[in-house]
N, C-alpha and C positions, 0 to 999 in steps of 0.2 A: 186182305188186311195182313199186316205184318205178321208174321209169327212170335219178334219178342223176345228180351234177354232178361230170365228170372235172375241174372248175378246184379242187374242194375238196381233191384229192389236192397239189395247189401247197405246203403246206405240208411234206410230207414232203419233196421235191425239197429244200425250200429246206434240211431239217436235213440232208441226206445232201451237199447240195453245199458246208455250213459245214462239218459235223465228219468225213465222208470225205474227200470232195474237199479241204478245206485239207489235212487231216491227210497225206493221200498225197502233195501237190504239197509239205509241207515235209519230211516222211519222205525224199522219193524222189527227187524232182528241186533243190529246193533243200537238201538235204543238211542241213537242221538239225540237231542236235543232240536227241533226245525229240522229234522234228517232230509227233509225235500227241497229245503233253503239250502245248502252247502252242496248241491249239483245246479249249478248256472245254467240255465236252459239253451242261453247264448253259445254256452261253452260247450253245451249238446251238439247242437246245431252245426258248429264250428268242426266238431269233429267229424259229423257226416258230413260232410262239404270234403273237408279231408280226404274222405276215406273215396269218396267219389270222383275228385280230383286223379287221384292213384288209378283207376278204371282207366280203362279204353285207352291205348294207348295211340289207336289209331288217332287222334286228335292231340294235337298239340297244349299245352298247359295256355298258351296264350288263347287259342283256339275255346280252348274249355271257359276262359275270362269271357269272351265273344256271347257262347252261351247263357251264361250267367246274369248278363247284361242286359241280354234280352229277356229273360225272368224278370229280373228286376223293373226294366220299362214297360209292364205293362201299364195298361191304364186302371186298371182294376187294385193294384197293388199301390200306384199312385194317389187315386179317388182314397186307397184306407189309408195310407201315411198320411195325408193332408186331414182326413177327420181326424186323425189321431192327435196331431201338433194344435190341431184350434180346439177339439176338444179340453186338450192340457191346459191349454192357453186359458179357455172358458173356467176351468176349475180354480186355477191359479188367479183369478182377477177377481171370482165372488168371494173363494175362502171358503171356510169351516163356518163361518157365522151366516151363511145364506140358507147354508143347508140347516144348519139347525134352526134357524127363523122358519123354516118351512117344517120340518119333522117338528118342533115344538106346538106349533101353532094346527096340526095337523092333530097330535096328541091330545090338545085341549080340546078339541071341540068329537073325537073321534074315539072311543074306549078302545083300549089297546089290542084287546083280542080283535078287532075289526080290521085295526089299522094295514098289515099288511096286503088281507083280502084286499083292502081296497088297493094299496101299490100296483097288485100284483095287476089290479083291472087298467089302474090306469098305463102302467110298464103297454101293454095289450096293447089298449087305446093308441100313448104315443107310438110305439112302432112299429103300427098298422099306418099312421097317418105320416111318419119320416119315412118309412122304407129303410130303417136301417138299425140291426140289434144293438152293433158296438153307442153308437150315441145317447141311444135308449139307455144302456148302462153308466155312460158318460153320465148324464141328467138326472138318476134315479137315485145311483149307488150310494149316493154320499146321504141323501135324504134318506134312504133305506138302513143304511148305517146308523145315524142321529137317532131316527125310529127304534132300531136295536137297544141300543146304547141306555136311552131312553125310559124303554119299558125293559130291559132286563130278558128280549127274547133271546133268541141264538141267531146267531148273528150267520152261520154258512147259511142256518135257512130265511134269513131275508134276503142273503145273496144270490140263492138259488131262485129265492121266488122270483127276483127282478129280472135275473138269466133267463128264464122259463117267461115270463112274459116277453123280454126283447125279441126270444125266439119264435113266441106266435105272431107276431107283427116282421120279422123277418121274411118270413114262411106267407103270407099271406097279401101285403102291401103291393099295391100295384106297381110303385116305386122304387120296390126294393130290386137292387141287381142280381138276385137270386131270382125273381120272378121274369126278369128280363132276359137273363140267361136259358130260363128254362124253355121258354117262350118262342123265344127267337130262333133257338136250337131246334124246338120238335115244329117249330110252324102251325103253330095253337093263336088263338086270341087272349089276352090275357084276362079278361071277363069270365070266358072258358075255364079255363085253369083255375080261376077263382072258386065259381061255383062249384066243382068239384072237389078243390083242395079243403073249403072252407066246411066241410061238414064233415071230414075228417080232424080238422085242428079243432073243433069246437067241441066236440065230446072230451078232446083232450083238457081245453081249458078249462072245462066244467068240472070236470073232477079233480084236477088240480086246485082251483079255487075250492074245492069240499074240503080236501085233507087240510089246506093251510089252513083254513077256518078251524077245522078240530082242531088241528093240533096246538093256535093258538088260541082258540075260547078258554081254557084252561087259566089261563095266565091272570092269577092273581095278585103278581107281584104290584108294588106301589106304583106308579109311574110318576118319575122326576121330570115337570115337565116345567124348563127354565123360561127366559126373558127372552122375547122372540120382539124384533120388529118390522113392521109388515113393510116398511119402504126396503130390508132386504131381501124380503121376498120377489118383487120386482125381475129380476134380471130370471130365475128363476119359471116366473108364470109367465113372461114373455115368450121363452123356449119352448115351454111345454103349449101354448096356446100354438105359434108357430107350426110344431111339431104336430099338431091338433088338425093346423089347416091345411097340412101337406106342404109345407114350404121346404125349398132344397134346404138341405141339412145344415149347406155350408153358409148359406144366409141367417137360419137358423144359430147357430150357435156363433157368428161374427153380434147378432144382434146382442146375443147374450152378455159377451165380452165388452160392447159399447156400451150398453146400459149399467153394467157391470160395474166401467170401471170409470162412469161417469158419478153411481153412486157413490163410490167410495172413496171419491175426491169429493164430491160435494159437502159428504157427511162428516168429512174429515177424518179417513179411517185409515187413509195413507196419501203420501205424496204424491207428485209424477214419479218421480224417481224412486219410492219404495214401492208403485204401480209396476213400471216395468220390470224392475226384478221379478214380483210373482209372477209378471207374465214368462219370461223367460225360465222361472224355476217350474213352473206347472207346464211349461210346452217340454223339458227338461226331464218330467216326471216318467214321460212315453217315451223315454229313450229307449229303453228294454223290449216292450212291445214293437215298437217300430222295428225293433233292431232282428226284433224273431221274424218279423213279415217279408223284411229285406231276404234274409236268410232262407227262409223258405222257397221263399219263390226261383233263389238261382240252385236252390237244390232239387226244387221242381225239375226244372229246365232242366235240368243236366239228366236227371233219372229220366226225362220224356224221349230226349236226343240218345238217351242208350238204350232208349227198348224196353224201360224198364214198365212202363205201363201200358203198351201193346201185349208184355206178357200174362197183366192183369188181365184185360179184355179178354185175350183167347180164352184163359182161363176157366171164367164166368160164363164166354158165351158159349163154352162146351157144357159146363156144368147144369146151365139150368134150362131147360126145357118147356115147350107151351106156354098158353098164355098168363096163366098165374106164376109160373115160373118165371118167364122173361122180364114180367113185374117188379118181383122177389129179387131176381137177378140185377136188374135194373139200380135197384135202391141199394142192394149190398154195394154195385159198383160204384155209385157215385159215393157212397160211405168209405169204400176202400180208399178213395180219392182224397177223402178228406180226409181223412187218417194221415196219407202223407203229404197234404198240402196246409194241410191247417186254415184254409179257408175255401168256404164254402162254393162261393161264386165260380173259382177257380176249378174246382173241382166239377161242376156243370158241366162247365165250358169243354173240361177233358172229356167228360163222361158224354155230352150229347152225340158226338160221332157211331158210337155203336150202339147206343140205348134206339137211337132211329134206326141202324138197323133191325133190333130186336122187335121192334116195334112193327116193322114193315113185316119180319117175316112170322110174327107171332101172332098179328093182328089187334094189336094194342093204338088205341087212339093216342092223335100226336096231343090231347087235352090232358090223355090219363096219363102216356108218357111224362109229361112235363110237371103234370103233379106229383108222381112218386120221386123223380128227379130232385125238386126245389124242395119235398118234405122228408125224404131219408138224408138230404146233405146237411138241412136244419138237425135232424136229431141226432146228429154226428157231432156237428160242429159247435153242438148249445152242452155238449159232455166231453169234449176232450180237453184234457187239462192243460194243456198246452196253446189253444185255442184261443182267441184276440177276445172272446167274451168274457170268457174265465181270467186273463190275464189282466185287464182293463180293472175287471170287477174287484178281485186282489191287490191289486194296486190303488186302486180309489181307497180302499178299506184299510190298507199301509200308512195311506197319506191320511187317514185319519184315525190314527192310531191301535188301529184293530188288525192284530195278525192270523189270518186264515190260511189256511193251506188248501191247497185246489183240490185235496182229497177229502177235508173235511166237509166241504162243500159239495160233491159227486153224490153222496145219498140222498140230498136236500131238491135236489134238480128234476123234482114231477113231474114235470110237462114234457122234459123229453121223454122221459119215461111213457108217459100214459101215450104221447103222439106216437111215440114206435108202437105200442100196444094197438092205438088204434087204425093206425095205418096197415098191419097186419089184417086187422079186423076187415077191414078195408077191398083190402087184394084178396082172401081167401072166403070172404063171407058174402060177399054185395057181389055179384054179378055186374060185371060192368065189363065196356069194349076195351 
C-alpha cells in the first residue's frame, strides 16, 4: 500500500478553519448575529479546492480539471444530485399547505407530546423501506416543521428527531447505497449484514424514541391546530405509502410531483404557468446543496490522487491493533472519510480497500466488517454540519420560515449519538468474529 502524503490532507484544515472556525469565532466570541450564516459553506469549499489546486505541481492545472471531473462523474454523486433537483421539484409543486394539511390533521387526532415519537417511527419506517436518508428528510421535514410550529416544540429537536430516524433507515435498508457499498466491498450477504447491523441500530432507536417522548410529554402548550384538507394530503401519502413499498426513490417522489401538481390545477390553487415556476423555484431551492456535493467530490478526487488518504490508512492501520481494534479502527476510518467527503456512500467505497485488509489479517468477518463500515459512516454522516442531511433539513426549515443553525440542531441528534454509544457497545462487549 502506498505510503501517503499527510500535506494533501491541507485542504480539509483549510475548509474547517473557513466554515468552522469563522462560523464559531462570529457565532461565539464576536457575537454576530446568524455568525454561521455570513461564512458561505460554498465559499468554504471553494477555497479548499483553491488551496488544493496550488498542490502538486507535478500535475498540470488542466491536468488537475481532468481529476475533478472524474470526482464529479461519479454515479453515486449523480444518483444524489438527481434526488436533490426532484426532491426540490416535489416540495416546490405541493407547497406549505400540503405539509400543513398533514401536520394539522396529524395534531388533531394525535396530542402533541406523542406527535413527534410518532415521526420519529415513521422517519425509521420510510427510510428503511426507500433506502435513502436525504429523501426521508425531503418528505418529513416540512411535516416535522408544521408539527413544530404547531404545538410550540423546539423546532432543532423535531429536526434532529427526523435526521435520526432518516439515519436508522439509511444504516439499515437493504436498498440503501450504503448497504450496497458495504456489502459488495467486504463480500457479505446483505441479509447478513442486516441481522447483525440490525441489533446494534435498534437499542439505538429505542432509546432515542424514550428521550423524545420525555422531553416532549411535558408539553402543555395549546396546540394551534388550523384548517387542513385531506385531498392535500394526497400527493404526500402517496410518497410515504411508496416509500413504505420500497419503491425506487426516483419513481417515488416523480409520483409525488404528478399527483401534486395534478391537484393543484384541479383545485384551482395555481395555473400551468404559476405550476412551473414553483416547480423550477423549488428544484432552484437545492442549488446550495447540490452545489456543496459537486464541490466535494472534485476535492475528493484531488486529495485521493495526492496521497492524501493513503496517508489516512497507513496511519489507522499502524494505530490500531487486533481484533477489537481493527473494528475500532475500521469505523474511525470510514468516519475520517466522511469527515472529508461529506458523504457517506463515498466514504465506504474509499474505506472498503484496507478495512478487507484489516479484516483478513485481524480475523474480522467480511458480515461484521461491513456492518461497522455502513454504521460508523452513518453516525458521522447523520452529525456533520455540513453534511446533505443536515443541509436539506435546514433548508426545508428556511423555506418555511424557520431559521436553524446546524448547531443548534447538533445536541438534538440522539440517534447518532446513542448508535455510536451502541456500536461501541458492540465491538468491545459482544464477542463476535
Amino acid at each position: 500500500m502506498k505510503k501517503g502524503n499527510p500535506a494533501a490532507l491541507l485542504p480539509i484544515g483549510v475548509f474547517l478553519v473557513m466554515y468552522l472556525g469563522l462560523g464559531i469565532l462570529f457565532e461565539y466570541v464576536l457575537k454576530v448575529p446568524m455568525g454561521f450564516y455570513n461564512v458561505p459553506i460554498v465559499t468554504a469549499f471553494l477555497m479548499a479546492i483553491l488551496t488544493a489546486c496550488l498542490q502538486n505541481k507535478k500535475l498540470s492545472f488542466e491536468d488537475k480539471l481532468g481529476v475533478m471531473a472524474k470526482g464529479v462523474g461519479d454515479k453515486n454523486i449523480l444518483t444524489m444530485l438527481l434526488i436533490f433537483l426532484v426532491a426540490g421539484t416535489f416540495v416546490g409543486v405541493v407547497g406549505r399547505s400540503s405539509a400543513q394539511s398533514v401536520a394539522y390533521f396529524m395534531l388533531s387526532i394525535i396530542p402533541s407530546q406523542f406527535a413527534m415519537i410518532v415521526l420519529f417511527g415513521v422517519a425509521c419506517f420510510v427510510s428503511t423501506a426507500m433506502g435513502t436518508s436525504v429523501g426521508t428528510i425531503t418528505l418529513l421535514m416540512p411535516i416535522a416543521i408544521e408539527v413544530a410550529v404547531a404545538s410550540s416544540m423546539s423546532a432543532p429537536l423535531c429536526m434532529g428527531t427526523i435526521i435520526g430516524g432518516a439515519m436508522f433507515g439509511d444504516n439499515l435498508s437493504f436498498i440503501s447505497d450504503t448497504t450496497i457499498a458495504a456489502c459488495n466491498g467486504q463480500g457479505c450477504a446483505m441479509q447478513d449484514k442486516f441481522k447483525g447491523n440490525f441489533w446494534i441500530a435498534l437499542p439505538a432507536a429505542i432509546a432515542t424514541a424514550l428521550v423524545v417522548f420525555v422531553m416532549t410529554l411535558g408539553n402543555t402548550n395549546e396546540i394551534v391546530v388550523g384548517q387542513y384538507d385531506l385531498i392535500q394530503m394526497i400527493p404526500y401519502a402517496l410518497v410515504l405509502i411508496g416509500g413504505a413499498l420500497g419503491i425506487n426513490v426516483f419513481a417515488v417522489l416523480l409520483m409525488g410531483v404528478a399527483s401534486g401538481a395534478l391537484i393543484m390545477m384541479m383545485t384551482g390553487q395555481c395555473t400551468f404557468v404559476e405550476l412551473l415556476g414553483n416547480m423550477g423555484a423549488g428544484a432552484s431551492g437545492m442549488f446550495e446543496t447540490c452545489m456543496v456535493a459537486v464541490l466535494v467530490a472534485a476535492l475528493c478526487e484531488l486529495i485521493k490522487v495526492y496521497g492524501g488518504f493513503d496517508a489516512l490508512l497507513t496511519l489507522i492501520r499502524k494505530v490500531f491493533k487486533g481484533n477489537k481494534g481493527g473494528q475500532l479502527g475500521m469505523g474511525l476510518l470510514v468516519g475520517v472519510m466522511d469527515i472529508a467527503t461529506a458523504n457517506n456512500t463515498v466514504a465506504i467505497v474509499i474505506a472498503n480497500p484496507i478495512a478487507k485488509e484489516i479484516s483478513q489479517e485481524y480475523g474480522i468477518s467480511p458480515q461484521r466488517s461491513a456492518c461497522i463500515l455502513d454504521t460508523f459512516s452513518c453516525i458521522f454522516q447523520g452529525v456533520i454540519p455540513y453534511g446533505a442531511q443536515m443541509l436539506v433539513a435546514i433548508s426545508c426549515a428556511a423555506e418555511m420560515g424557520v431559521i436553524v443553525s446546524a448547531f443548534e440542531v447538533l445536541p438534538c441528534l440522539f440517534y447518532p449519538m446513542f448508535l455510536a454509544v451502541s456500536s461501541l457497545i458492540a465491538i468491545f462487549m459482544i464477542k463476535t468474529k
